[in-house]
C-alpha positions, 0 to 999 in steps of 0.5 A, a space after each residue: 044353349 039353353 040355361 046359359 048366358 052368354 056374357 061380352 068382355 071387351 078386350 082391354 088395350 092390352 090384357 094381361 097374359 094368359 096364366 100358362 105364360 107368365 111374364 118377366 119382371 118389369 118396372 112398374 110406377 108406384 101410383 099410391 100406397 095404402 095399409 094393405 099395399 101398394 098400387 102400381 102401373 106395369 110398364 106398357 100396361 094401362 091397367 092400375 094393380 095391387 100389390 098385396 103387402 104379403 107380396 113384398 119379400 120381407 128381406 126386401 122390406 128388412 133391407 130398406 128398413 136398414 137403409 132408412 129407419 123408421 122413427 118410432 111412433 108412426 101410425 103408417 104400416 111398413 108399406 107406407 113408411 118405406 115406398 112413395 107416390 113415384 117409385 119405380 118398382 120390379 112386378 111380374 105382372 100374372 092373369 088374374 079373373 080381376 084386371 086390378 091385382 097384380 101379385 109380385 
């Protein structure tokens, strides 16, 4: 058709499901944290995804908080105080146009 281009996107290894079928919650490794989230790998996947900090149930975070406080002082958000390179975290991975974000 004219006016129309035609654009190729190789098939990834394993894509992420399509939006009419979302996944169940699977353990994910906790690849690094950052100020705004969390990166983290799927189980089964290859594909690396953000987390989003607005993402993290907040009783979540008030639950670790009470399990392991943060000192005062600390120049790190709550995200990095509270989750490490090597946790093992539940995500539901969802089919984003973007391979990197996986919202929980």
């Amino acid at each position: 058709m004219a006016g129309r281009v035609a654009h190729h996107v190789p098939p990834s290894p394993r894509p992420f499901p399509h939006p009419a079928h979302p996944t169940n919650p699977r353990h994910s490794l906790l690849q690094s944290t950052t100020s705004f989230g969390m990166f983290v790998r799927p189980a089964g996947y290859e594909n690396v995804g953000l987390v989003h900090f607005s993402r993290i149930p907040r009783d979540l975070t008030y639950a670790l908080k009470k399990q392991a406080p943060i000192p005062e002082g600390t120049n790190k958000t709550d995200v990095e105080n509270l989750f490490q390179e090597g946790d093992v975290v539940k995500v539901r991975p969802i089919y984003t146009p973007s391979p990197y974000l996986i919202p929980i």
